[in-house]
N, C-alpha and C positions, 0 to 999 in steps of 0.2 A: 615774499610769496615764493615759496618751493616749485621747485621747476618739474613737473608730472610728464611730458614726454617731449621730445624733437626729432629731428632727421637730419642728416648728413647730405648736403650737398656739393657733389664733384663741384670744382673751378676749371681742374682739367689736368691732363699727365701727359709728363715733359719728361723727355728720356735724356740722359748726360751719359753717352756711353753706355755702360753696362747697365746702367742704374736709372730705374723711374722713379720719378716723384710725383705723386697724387696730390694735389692741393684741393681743399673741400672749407667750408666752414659749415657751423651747426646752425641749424633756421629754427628758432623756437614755431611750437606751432599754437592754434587757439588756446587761452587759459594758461601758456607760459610766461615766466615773466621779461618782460621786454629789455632789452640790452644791444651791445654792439656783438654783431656777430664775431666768434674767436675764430681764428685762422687754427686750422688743423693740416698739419704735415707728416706724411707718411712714407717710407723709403721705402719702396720695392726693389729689392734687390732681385739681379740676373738670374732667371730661373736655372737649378743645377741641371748637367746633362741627365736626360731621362733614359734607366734603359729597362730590362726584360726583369732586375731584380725590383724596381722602384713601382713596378703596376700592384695596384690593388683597389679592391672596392670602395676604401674609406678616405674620406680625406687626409690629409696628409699634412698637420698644423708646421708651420714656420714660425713664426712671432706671434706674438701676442702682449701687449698693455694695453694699462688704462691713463685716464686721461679724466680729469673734472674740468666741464666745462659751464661755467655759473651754478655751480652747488651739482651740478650732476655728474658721477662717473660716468664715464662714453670707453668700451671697450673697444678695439679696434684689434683683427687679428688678420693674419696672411695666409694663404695652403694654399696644396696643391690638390687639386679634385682628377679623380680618374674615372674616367666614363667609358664600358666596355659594352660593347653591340657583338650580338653571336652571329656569324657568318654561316647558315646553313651546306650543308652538304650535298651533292647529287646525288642522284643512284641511277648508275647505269647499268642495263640488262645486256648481256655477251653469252651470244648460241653455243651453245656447247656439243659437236654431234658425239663427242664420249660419254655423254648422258643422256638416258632415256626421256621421253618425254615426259613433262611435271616435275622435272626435279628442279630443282634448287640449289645450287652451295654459293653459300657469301663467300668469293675469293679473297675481299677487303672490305672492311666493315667502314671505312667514312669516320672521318674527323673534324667537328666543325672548326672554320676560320674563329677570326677575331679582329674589329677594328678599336684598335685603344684609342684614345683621345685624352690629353692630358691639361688642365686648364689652371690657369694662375689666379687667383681672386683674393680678393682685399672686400673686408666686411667690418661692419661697425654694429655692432651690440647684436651680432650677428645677423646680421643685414647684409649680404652681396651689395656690394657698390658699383664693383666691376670684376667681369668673367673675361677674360683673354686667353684663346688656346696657345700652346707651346709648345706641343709634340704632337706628332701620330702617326701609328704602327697600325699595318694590318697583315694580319697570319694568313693564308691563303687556307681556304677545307682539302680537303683531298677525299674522291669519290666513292663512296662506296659501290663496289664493283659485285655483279650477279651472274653467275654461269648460269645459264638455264637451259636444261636439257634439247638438244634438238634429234638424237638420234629415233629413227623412225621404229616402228616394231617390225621384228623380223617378219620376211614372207618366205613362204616355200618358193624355192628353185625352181623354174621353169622341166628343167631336165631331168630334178630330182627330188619329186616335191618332199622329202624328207629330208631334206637339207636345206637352211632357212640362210636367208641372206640378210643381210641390215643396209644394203647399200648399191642401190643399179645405176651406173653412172654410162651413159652415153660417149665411147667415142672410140678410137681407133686403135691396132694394133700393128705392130711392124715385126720381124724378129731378127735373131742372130744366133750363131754356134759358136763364138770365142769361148775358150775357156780360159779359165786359172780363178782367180778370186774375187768374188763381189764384194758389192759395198758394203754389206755384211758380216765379210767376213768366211762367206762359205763360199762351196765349190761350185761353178757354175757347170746347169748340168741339165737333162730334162726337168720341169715346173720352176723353174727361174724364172722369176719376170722381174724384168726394170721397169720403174715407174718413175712420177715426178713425187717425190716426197711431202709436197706442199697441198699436194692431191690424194692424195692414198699412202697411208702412213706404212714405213719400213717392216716387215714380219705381219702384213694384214697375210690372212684365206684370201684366196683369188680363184671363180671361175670365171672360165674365157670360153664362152660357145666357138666349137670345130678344133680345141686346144685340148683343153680340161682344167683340171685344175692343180693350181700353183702358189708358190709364195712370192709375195715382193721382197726382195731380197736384195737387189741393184737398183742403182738408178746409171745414168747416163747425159752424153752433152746436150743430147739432142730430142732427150725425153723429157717433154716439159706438157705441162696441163694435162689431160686425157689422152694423151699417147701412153702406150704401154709395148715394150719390147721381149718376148716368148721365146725364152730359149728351146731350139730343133736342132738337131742337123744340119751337116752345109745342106746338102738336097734335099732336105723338107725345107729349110728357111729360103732358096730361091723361089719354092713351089707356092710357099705360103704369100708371097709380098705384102702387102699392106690391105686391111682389111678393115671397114666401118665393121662395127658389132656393141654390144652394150656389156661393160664391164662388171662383174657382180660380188662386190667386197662380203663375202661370209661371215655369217654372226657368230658370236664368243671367240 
């Protein structure tokens, strides 16, 4: 009687150092013909180092024979299977006051991650018998990043409504009359003002209610956040001392 189908079953896997060995034997099933089950021996050898050139989607065959066991070939083959999961990207939004409102520019457009997984398996007439992982990589994404406009739309100047400002920032004034060269570059002189740069960027328009108007053009040790320093005179800078007022960064 012709032997129509079986199945492989594991005994079990016994490692010798570098090296497994799978022990199984074949189990006829209903309508096979009856006999001593044959012992089946399979070497797994040490999976090779896996690196960045060895990834890919398909399996990846080692060995492969066949084998008759009571009148039936029994193929039996080894691979490597590589399983890749896509690691999504964020997106993160970053106010931008050098752009108007509604705008948009993608600073960095986002890459997704990747987590590899690489798996050793042994099959018989292709049938998995057993899946064991061996390696695994994971790529980190990196964000896609979004400037989004936060600059307000210009208003007319209090003083001069025909001169538009993009920017009223509350806070104080101090002054000085040193001369010779700002952080700039230029002469320090009347409409010099020191600012902190981290606050009101280097060459902004600057009015200053009871001043006028001026460039930032210096900074200073002692000029930090909404301080802003007015170059006068020595005798207008005693007269002036230090003054709450609201700072007004001028548009274009």
């Amino acid at each position: 009687m012709g032997v129509e189908q079986g199945r492989i079953r594991l005994k079990g896997l016994f490692a010798f150092g570098s090296v497994a060995l799978a022990i199984g034997y074949l189990v006829p099933t209903v309508g096979v013909a009856s006999g001593p089950a044959t012992p089946v021996a399979t070497i797994l050898g040490a999976p090779a180092a896996v690196g960045p050139a060895a990834f890919s989607t398909r399996p990846s065959r080692l060995r492969e024979e066949s084998r008759i066991y009571d009148g039936r070939v029994v193929s039996f083959s080894e691979r490597l299977r590589t399983a890749v999961v896509a690691i999504p990207f964020r997106v993160r939004q970053v106010a931008d006051p050098n752009l108007p409102l509604g705008v948009t520019v993608v600073d960095a457009p986002g890459t997704e991650g990747a987590l590899t997984q690489v798996f050793a398996e042994s099959l018989a007439d292709g049938v998995v018998l057993l899946s064991e992982p061996v390696s695994q990589m994971t790529s980190q994404p990196s964000d896609r990043v979004l400037r989004v406009g936060s600059a307000a739309a210009p208003l007319p100047l209090p003083a001069a409504p025909t001169v538009a400002y993009a920017q009223a920032i509350a806070g104080s004034a101090t002054s000085y009359c040193l001369t010779g060269r700002t952080a700039t570059g230029t002469q320090a002189g009347p409409g010099s003002i020191a600012v902190d740069p981290t606050v009101i960027k280097l060459g902004s328009r600057l009015y200053v209610p009871g001043y006028g108007y001026g460039l930032a053009v210096d900074t200073g040790g002692a000029i930090k956040g909404t301080l802003i320093d007015v170059w006068l005179t020595c005798d207008e800078a005693i007269q002036w001392g230090r003054r709450q007022l609201t700072i007004y960064v001028l548009a274009g």
